[in-house]
C-alpha positions, 0 to 999 in steps of 0.5 A, spaced: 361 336 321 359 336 314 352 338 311 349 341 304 342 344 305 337 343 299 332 348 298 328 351 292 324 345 291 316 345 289 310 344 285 310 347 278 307 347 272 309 344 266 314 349 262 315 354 268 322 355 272 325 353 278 332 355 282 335 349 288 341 353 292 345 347 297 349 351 302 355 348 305 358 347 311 364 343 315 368 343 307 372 347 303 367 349 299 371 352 294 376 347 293 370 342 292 367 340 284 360 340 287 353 337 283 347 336 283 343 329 282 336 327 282 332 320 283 326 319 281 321 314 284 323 307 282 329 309 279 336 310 280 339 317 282 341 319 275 347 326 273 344 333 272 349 337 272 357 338 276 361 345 276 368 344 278 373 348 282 375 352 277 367 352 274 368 348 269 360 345 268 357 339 265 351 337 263 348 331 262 344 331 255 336 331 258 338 337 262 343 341 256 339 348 254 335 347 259 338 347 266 344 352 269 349 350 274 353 356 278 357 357 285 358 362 289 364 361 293 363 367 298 356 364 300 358 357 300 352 356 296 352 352 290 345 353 286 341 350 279 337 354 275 332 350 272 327 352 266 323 350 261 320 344 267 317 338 263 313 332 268 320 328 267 324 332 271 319 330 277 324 328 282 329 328 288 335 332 287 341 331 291 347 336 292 353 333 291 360 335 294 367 332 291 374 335 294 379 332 290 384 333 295 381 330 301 380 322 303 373 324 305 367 325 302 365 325 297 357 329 301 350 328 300 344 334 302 338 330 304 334 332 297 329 337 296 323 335 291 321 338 285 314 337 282 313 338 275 305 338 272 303 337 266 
């Protein structure tokens, strides 16, 4: 059974700092390109941030200078380092788990909230 465990999510001000982790289980966790997500209310979940394999990351342009993806193979972890926090980053964020090399998945965690005050 497959799960990604998000946790990390909170309240904070505006400018202040935050870091997700997802732990993974049921999964080849390394062979896996992992990512994070976030929806926001009334709007579609939106690309924050991927981190290959091979640790490859990219990053979508609202989060670029702000925001750090990292993995950590041995703990299955997966996590993102989230700085310079502004209201609009206020959402659910979402773990994400893609193998290349498995007919399953791709897997979501069930999102932790991110509160950003201004």
């Amino acid at each position: 059974q497959v799960q990604l465990t998000e946790s990390g999510g909170g309240l904070v001000q505006t400018g202040g700092s935050l870091r997700l982790s997802c732990v993974a289980s049921g999964i080849i966790f390394s062979r896996n390109h992992m990512g994070w997500y976030r929806q926001a209310p009334g709007k579609q979940r939106e690309f924050i941030a991927t981190i290959s394999s091979s640790g490859t990351t990219n990053y979508a342009d609202s989060v670029k200078g702000r925001f750090t993806i990292s993995r950590d193979n041995a703990q299955r972890t997966l996590y993102l380092q989230m700085n310079s926090l502004k209201p609009e980053d206020t959402a659910v964020y979402y773990c994400n788990a893609a193998d290349p090399y498995s007919v399953r998945g791709p897997f979501w965690g069930q999102g932790t909230q991110v509160t950003v005050s201004s």
